[in-house]
NUNUMI-843694 format. One record per atom (N, C-alpha, C, O): atom name; x, y, z. Coordinates in nm, 4 decimals, padded with zeros to 6 digits. Layout:
N
@atome CA	c1 X	c2 Y	c3 Z
...
END
This chain:
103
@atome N	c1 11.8562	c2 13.4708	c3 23.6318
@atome CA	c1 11.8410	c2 13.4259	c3 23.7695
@atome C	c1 11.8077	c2 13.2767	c3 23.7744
@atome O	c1 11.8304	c2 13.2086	c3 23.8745
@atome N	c1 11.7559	c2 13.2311	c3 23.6683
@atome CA	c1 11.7050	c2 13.0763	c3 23.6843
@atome C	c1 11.8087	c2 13.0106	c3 23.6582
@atome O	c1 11.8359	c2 12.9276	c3 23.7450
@atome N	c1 11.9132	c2 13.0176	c3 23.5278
@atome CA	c1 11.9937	c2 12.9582	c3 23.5089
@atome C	c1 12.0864	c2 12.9433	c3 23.6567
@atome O	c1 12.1233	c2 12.8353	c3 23.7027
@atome N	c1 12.1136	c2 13.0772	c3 23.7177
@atome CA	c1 12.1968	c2 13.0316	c3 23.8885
@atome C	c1 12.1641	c2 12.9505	c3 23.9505
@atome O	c1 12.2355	c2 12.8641	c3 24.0013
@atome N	c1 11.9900	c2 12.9685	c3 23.9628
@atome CA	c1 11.9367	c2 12.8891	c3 24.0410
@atome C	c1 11.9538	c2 12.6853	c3 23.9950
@atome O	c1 11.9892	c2 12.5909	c3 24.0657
@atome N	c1 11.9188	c2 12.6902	c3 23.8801
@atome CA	c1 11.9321	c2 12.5442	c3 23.8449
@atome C	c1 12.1285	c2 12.4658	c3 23.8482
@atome O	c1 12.1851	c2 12.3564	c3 23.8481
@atome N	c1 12.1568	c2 12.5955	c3 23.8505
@atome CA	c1 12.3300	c2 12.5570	c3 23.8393
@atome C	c1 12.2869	c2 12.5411	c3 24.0094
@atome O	c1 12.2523	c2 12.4266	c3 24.0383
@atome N	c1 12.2853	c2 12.6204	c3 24.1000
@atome CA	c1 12.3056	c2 12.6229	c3 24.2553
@atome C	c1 12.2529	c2 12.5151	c3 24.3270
@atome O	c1 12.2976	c2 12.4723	c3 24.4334
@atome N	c1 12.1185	c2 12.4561	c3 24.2408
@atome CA	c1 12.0238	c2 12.3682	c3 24.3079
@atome C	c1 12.0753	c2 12.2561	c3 24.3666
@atome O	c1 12.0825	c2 12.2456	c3 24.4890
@atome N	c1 12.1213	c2 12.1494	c3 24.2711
@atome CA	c1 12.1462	c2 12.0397	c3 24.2965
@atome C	c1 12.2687	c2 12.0657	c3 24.3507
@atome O	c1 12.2768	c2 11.9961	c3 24.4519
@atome N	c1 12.3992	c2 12.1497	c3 24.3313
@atome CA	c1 12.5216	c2 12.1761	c3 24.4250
@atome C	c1 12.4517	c2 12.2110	c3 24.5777
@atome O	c1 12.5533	c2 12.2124	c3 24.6474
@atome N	c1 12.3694	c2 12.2319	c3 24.6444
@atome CA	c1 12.3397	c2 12.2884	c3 24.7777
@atome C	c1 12.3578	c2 12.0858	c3 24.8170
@atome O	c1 12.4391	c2 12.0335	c3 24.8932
@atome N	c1 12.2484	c2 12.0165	c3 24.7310
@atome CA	c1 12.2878	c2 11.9105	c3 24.8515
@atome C	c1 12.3676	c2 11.7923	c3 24.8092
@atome O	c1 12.3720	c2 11.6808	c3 24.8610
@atome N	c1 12.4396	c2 11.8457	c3 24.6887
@atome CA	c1 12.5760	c2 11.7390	c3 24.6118
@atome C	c1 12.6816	c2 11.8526	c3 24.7703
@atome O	c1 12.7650	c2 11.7805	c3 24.8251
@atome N	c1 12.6782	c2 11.9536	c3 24.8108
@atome CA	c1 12.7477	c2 11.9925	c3 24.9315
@atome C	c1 12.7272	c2 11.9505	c3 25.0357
@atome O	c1 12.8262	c2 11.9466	c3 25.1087
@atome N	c1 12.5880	c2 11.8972	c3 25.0977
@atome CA	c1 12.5257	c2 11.9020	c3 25.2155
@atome C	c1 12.6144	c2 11.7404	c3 25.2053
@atome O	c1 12.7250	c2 11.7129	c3 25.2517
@atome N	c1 12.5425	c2 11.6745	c3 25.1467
@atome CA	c1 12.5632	c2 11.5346	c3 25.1311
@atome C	c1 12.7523	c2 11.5196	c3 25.1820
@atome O	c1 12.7998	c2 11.4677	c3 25.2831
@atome N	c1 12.8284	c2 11.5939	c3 25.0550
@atome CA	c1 12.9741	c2 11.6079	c3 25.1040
@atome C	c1 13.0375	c2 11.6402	c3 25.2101
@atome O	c1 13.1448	c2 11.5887	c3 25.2418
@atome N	c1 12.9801	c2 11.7256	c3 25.2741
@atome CA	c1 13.0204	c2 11.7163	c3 25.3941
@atome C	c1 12.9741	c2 11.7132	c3 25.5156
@atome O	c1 13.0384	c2 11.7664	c3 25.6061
@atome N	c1 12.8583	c2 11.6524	c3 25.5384
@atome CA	c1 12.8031	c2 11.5645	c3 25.6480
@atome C	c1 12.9095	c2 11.4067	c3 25.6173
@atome O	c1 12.9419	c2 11.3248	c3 25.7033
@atome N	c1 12.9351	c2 11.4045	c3 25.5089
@atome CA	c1 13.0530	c2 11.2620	c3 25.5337
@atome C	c1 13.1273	c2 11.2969	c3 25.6193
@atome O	c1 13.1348	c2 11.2780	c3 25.7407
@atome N	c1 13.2106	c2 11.3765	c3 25.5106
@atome CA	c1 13.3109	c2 11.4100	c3 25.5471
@atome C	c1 13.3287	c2 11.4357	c3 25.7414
@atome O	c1 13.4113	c2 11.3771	c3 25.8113
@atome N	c1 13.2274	c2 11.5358	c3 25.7891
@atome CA	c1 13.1983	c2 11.5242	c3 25.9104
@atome C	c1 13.1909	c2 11.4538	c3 26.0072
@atome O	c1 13.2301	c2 11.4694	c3 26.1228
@atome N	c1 13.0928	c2 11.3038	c3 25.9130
@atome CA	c1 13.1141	c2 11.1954	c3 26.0386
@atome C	c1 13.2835	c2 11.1092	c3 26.0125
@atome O	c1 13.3503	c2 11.0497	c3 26.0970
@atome N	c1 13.3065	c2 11.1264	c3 25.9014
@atome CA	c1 13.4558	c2 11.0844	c3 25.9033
@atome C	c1 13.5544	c2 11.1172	c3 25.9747
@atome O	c1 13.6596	c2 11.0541	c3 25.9851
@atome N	c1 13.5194	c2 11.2401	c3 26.0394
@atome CA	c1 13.6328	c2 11.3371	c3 26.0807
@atome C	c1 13.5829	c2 11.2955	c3 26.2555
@atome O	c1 13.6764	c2 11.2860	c3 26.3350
@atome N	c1 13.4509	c2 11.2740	c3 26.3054
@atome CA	c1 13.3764	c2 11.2000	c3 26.4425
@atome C	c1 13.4657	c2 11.0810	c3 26.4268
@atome O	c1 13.5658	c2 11.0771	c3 26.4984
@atome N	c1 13.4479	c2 11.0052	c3 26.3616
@atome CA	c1 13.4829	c2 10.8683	c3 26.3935
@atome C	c1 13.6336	c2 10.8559	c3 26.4410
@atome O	c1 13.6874	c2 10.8111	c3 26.5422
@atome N	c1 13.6806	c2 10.9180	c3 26.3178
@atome CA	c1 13.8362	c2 10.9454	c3 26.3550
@atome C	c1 13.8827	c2 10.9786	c3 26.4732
@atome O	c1 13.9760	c2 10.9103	c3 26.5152
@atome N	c1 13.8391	c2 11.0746	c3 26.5465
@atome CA	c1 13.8573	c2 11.1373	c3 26.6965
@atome C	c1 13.8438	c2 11.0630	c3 26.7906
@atome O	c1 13.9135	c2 11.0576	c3 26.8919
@atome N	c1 13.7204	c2 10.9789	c3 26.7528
@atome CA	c1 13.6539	c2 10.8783	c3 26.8241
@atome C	c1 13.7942	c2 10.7561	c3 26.8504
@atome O	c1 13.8413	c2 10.7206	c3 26.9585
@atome N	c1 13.8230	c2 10.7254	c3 26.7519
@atome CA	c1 13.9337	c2 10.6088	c3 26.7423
@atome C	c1 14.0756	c2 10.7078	c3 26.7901
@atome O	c1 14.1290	c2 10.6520	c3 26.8860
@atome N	c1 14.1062	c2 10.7608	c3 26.7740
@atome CA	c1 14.2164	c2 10.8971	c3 26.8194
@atome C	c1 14.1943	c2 10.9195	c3 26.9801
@atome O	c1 14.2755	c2 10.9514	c3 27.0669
@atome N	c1 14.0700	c2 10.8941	c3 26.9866
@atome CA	c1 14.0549	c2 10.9239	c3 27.1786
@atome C	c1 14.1151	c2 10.7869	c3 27.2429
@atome O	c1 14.1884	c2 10.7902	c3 27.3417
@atome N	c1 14.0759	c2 10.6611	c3 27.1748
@atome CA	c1 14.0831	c2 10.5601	c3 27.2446
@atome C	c1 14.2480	c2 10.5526	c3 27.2431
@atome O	c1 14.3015	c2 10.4797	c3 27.3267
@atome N	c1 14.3081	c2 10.6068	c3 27.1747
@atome CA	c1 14.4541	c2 10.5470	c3 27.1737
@atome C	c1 14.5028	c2 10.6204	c3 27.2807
@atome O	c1 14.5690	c2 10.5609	c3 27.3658
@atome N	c1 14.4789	c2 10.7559	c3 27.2928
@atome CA	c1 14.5354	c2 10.8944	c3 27.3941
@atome C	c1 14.6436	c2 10.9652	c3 27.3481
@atome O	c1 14.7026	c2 11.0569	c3 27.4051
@atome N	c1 14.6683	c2 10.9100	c3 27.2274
@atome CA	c1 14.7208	c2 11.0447	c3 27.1844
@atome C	c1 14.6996	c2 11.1983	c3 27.1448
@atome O	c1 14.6615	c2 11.2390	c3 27.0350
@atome N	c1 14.7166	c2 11.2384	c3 27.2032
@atome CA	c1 14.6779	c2 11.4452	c3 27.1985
@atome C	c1 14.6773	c2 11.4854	c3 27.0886
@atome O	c1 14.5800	c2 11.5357	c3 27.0325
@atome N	c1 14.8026	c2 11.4665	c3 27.0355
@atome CA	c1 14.8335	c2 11.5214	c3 26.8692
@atome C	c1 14.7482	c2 11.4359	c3 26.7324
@atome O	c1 14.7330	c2 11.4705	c3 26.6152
@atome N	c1 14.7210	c2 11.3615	c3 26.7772
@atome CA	c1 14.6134	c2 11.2894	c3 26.7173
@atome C	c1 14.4673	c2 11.3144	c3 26.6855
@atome O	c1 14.4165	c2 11.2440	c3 26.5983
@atome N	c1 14.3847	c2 11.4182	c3 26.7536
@atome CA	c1 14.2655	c2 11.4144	c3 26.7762
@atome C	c1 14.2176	c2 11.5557	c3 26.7390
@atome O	c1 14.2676	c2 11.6517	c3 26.7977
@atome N	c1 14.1392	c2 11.5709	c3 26.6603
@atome CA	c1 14.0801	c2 11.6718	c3 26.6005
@atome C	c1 14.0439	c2 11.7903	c3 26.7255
@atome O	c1 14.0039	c2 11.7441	c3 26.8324
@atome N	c1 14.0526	c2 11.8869	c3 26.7172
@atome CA	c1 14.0133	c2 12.0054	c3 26.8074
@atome C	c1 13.8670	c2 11.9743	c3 26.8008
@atome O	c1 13.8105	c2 11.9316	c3 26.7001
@atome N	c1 13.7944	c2 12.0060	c3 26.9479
@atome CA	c1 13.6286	c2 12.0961	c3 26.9243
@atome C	c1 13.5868	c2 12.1685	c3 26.8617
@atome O	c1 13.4692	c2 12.1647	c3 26.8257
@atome N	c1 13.7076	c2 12.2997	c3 26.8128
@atome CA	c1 13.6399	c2 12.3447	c3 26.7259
@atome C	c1 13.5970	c2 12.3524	c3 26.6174
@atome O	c1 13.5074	c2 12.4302	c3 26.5850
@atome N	c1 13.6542	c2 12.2721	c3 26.5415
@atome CA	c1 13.6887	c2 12.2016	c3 26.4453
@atome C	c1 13.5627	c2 12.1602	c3 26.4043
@atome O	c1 13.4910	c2 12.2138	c3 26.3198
@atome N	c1 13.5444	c2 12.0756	c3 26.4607
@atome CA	c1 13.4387	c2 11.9566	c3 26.4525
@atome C	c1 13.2753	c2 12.0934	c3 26.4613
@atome O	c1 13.1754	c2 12.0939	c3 26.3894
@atome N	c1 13.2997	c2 12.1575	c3 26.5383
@atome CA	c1 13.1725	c2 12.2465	c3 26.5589
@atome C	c1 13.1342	c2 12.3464	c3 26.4290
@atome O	c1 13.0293	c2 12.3769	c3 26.3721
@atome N	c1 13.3052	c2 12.3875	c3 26.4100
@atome CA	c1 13.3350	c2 12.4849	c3 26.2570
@atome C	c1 13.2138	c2 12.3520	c3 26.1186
@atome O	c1 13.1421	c2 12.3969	c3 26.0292
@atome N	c1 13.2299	c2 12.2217	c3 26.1458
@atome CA	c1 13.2046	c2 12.1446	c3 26.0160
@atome C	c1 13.0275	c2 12.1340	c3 26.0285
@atome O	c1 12.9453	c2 12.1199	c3 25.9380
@atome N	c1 13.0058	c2 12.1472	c3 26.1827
@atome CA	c1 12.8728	c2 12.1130	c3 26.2048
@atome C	c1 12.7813	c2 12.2570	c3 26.1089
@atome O	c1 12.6940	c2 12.2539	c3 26.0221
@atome N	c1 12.8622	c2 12.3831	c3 26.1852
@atome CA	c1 12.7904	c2 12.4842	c3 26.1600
@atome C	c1 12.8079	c2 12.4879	c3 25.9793
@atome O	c1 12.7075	c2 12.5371	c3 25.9278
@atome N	c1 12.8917	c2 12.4548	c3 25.9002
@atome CA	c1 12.8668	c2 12.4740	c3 25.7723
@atome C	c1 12.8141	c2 12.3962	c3 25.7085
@atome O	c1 12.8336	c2 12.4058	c3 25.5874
@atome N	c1 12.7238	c2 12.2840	c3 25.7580
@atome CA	c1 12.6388	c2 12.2045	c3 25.7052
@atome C	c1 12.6479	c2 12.0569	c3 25.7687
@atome O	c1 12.5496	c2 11.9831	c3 25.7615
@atome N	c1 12.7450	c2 12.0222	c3 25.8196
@atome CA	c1 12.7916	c2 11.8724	c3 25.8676
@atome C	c1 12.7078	c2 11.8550	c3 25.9795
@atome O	c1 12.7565	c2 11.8039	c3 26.0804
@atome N	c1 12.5735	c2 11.8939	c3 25.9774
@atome CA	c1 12.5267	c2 11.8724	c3 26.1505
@atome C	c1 12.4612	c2 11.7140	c3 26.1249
@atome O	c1 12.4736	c2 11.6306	c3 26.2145
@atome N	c1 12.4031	c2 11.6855	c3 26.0188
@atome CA	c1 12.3426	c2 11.5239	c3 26.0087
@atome C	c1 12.4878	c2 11.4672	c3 26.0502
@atome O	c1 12.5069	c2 11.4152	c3 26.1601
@atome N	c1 12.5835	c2 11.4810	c3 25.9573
@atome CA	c1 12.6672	c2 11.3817	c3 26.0313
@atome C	c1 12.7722	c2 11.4476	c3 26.1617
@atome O	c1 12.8935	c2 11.4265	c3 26.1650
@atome N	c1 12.7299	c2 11.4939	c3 26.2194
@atome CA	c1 12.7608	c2 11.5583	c3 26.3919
@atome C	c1 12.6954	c2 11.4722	c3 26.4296
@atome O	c1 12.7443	c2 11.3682	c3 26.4737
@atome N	c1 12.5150	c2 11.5041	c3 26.4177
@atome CA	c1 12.3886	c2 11.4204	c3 26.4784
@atome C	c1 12.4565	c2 11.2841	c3 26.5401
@atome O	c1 12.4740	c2 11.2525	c3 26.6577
@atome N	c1 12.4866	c2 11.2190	c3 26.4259
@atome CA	c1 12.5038	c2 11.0543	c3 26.3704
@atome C	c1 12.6276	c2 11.0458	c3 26.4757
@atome O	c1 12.6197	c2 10.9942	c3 26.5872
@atome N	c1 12.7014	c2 11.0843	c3 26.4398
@atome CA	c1 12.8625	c2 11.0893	c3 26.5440
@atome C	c1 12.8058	c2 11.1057	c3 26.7267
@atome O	c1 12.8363	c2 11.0222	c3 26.8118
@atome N	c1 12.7346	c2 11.2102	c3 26.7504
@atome CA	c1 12.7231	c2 11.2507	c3 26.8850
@atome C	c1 12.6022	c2 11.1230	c3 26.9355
@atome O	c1 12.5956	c2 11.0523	c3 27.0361
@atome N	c1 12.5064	c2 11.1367	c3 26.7991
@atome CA	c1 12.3842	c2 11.0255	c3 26.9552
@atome C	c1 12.3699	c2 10.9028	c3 26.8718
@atome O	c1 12.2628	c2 10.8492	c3 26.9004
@atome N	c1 12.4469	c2 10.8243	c3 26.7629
@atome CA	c1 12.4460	c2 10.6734	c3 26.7532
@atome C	c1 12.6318	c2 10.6246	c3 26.8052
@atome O	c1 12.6644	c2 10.5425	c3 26.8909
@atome N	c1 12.6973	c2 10.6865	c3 26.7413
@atome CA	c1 12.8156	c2 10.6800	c3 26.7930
@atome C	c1 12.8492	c2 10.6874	c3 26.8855
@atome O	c1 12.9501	c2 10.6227	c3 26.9137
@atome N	c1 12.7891	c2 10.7650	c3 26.9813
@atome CA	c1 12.8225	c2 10.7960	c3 27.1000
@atome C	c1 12.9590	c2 10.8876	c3 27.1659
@atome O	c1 13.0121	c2 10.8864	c3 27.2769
@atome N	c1 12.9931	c2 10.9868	c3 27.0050
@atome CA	c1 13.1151	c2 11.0318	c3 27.0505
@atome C	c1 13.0871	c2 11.2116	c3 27.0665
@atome O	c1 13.0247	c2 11.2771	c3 26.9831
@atome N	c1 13.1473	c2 11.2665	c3 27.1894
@atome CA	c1 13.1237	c2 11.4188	c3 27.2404
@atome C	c1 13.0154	c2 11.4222	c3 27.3006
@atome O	c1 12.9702	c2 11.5274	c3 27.3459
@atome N	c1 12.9309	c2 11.2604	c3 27.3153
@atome CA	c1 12.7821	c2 11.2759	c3 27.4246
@atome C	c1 12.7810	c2 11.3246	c3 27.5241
@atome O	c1 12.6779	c2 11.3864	c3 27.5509
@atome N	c1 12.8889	c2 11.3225	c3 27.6251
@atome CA	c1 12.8757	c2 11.4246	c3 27.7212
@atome C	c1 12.9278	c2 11.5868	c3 27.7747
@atome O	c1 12.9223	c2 11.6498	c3 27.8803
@atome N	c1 12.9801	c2 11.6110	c3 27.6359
@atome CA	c1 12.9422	c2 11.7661	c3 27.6024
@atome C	c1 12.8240	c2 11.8723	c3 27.5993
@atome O	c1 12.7856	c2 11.9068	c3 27.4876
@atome N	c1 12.7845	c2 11.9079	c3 27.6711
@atome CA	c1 12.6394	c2 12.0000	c3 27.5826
@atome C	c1 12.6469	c2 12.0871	c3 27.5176
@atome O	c1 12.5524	c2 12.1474	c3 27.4668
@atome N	c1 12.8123	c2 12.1213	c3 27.5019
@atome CA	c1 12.8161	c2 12.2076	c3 27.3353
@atome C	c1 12.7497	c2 12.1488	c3 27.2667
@atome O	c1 12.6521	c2 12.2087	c3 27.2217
@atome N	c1 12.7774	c2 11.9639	c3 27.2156
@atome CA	c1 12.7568	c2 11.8972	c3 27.1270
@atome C	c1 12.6082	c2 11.8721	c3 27.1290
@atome O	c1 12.5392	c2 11.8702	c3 27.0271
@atome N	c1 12.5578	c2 11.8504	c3 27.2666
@atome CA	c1 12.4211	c2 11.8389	c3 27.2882
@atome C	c1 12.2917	c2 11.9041	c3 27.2320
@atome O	c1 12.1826	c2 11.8670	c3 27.1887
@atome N	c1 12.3742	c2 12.0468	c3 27.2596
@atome CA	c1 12.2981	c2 12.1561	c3 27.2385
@atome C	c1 12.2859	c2 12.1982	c3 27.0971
@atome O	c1 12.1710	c2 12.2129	c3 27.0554
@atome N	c1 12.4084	c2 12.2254	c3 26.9964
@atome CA	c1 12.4881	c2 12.2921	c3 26.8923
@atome C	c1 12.4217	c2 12.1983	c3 26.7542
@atome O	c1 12.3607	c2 12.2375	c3 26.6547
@atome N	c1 12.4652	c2 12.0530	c3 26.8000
@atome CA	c1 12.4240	c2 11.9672	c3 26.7138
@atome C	c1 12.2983	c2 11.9698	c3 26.6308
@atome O	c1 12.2765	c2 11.9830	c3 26.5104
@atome N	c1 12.2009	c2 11.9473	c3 26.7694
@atome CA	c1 12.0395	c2 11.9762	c3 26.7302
@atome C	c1 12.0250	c2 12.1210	c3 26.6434
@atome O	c1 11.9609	c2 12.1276	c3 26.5385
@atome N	c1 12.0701	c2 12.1947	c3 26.6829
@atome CA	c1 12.0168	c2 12.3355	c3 26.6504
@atome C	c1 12.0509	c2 12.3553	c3 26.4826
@atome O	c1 11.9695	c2 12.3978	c3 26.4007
@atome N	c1 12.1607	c2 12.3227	c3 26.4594
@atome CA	c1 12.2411	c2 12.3466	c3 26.3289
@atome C	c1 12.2200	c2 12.2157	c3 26.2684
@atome O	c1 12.2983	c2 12.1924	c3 26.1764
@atome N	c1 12.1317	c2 12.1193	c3 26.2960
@atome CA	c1 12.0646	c2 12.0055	c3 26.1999
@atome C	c1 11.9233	c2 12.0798	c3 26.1653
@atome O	c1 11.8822	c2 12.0935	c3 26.0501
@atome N	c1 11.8467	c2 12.1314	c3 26.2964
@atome CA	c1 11.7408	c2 12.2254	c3 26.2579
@atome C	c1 11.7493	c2 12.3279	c3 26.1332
@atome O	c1 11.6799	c2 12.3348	c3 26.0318
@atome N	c1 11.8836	c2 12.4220	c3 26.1870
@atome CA	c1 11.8518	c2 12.5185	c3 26.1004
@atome C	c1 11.8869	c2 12.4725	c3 25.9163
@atome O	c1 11.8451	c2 12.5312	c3 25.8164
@atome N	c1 11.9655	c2 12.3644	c3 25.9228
@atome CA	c1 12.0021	c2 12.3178	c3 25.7886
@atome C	c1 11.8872	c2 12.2238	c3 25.7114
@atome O	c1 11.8761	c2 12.2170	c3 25.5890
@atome N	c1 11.8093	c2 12.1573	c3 25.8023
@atome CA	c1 11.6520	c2 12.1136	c3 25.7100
@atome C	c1 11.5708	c2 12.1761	c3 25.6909
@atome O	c1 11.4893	c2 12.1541	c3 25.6014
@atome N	c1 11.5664	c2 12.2972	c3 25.7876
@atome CA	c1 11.4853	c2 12.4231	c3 25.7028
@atome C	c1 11.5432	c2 12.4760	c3 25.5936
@atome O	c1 11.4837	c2 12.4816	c3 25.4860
@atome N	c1 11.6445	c2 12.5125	c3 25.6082
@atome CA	c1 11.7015	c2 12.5493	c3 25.4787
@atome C	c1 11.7131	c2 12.4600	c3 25.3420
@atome O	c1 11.7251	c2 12.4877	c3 25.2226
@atome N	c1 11.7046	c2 12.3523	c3 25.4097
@atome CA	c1 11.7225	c2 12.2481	c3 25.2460
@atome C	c1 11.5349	c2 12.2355	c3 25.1885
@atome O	c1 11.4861	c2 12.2289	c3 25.0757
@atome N	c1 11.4563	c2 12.2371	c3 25.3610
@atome CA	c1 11.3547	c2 12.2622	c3 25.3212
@atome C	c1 11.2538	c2 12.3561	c3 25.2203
@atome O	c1 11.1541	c2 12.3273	c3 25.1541
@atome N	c1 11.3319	c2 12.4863	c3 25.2424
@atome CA	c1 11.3104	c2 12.6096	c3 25.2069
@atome C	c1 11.3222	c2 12.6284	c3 25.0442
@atome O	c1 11.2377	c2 12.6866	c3 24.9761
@atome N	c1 11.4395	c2 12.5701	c3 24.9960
@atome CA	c1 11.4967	c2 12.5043	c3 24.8916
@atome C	c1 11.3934	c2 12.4254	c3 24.8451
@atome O	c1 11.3440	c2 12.4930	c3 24.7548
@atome N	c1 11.3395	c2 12.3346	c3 24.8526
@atome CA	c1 11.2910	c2 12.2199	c3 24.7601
@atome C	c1 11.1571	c2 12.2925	c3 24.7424
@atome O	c1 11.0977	c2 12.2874	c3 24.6347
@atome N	c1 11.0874	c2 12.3911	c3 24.8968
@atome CA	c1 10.9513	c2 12.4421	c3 24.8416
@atome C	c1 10.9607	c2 12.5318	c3 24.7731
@atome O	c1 10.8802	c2 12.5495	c3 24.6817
@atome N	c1 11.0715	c2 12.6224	c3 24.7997
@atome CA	c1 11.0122	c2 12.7241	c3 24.6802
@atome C	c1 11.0772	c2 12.6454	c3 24.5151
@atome O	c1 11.0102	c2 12.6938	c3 24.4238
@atome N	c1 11.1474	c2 12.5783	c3 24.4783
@atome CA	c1 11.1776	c2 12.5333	c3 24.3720
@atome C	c1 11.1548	c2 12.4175	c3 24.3708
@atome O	c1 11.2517	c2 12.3431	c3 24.3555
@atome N	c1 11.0050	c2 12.3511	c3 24.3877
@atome CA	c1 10.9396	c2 12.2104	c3 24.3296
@atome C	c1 11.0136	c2 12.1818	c3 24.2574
@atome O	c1 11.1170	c2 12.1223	c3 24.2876
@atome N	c1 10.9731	c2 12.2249	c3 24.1110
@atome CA	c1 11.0154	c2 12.1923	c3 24.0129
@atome C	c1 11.1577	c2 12.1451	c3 23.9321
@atome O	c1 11.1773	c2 12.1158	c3 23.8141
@atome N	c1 11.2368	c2 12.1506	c3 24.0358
@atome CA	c1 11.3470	c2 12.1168	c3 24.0257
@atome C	c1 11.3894	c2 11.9922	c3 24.0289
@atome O	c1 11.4945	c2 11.9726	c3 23.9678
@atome N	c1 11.3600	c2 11.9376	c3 24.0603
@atome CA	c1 11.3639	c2 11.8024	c3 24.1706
@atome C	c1 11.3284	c2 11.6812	c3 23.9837
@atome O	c1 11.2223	c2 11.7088	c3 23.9276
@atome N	c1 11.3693	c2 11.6292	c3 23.9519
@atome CA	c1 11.3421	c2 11.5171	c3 23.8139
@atome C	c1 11.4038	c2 11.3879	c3 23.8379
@atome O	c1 11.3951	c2 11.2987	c3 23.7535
END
């Protein structure tokens, strides 16, 4: 069980890290995709919500309230916060019960 755990450890936020980029990469893009108006251009909502909920909510966060892009959504309003919450508890949850991991 330890060996999983030390293999799993550092992959949870070599993932988190990957795709919260990736996430705000995929914001920005839309962002620049809105300004032109092309349709076929621009990432779906759900899309973007699918990346938040599997870990991309820091970079949702970053996209929705410094960027300023989907701010006046309250999917985004709402969804964002919640699934940045539930993912620092979880990374939280992670580092307390396995201190020792961390070198």
């Amino acid at each position: 069980m330890k060996t999983l755990i030390l293999f799993l450890y550092p992959g949870l936020f070599y993932y988190l890290g990957a795709v919260n980029i990736l996430t705000l990469i995929l914001m920005i893009y839309d962002k620049l995709a809105s300004k032109t108006g092309n349709v076929k251009l621009r990432i779906p909502e759900r899309t973007l919500l699918i990346f938040t909920a599997i870990g991309g909510s820091l970079g949702s966060f970053i996209g929705v309230f410094l960027i300023r892009h989907k701010s006046k959504h309250m999917s985004f309003k709402i969804i964002v916060p919640i699934f940045l919450i539930v993912w620092l508890f979880i990374a939280g949850a992670v580092l307390f019960l396995y201190p020792g991991m961390i070198e």
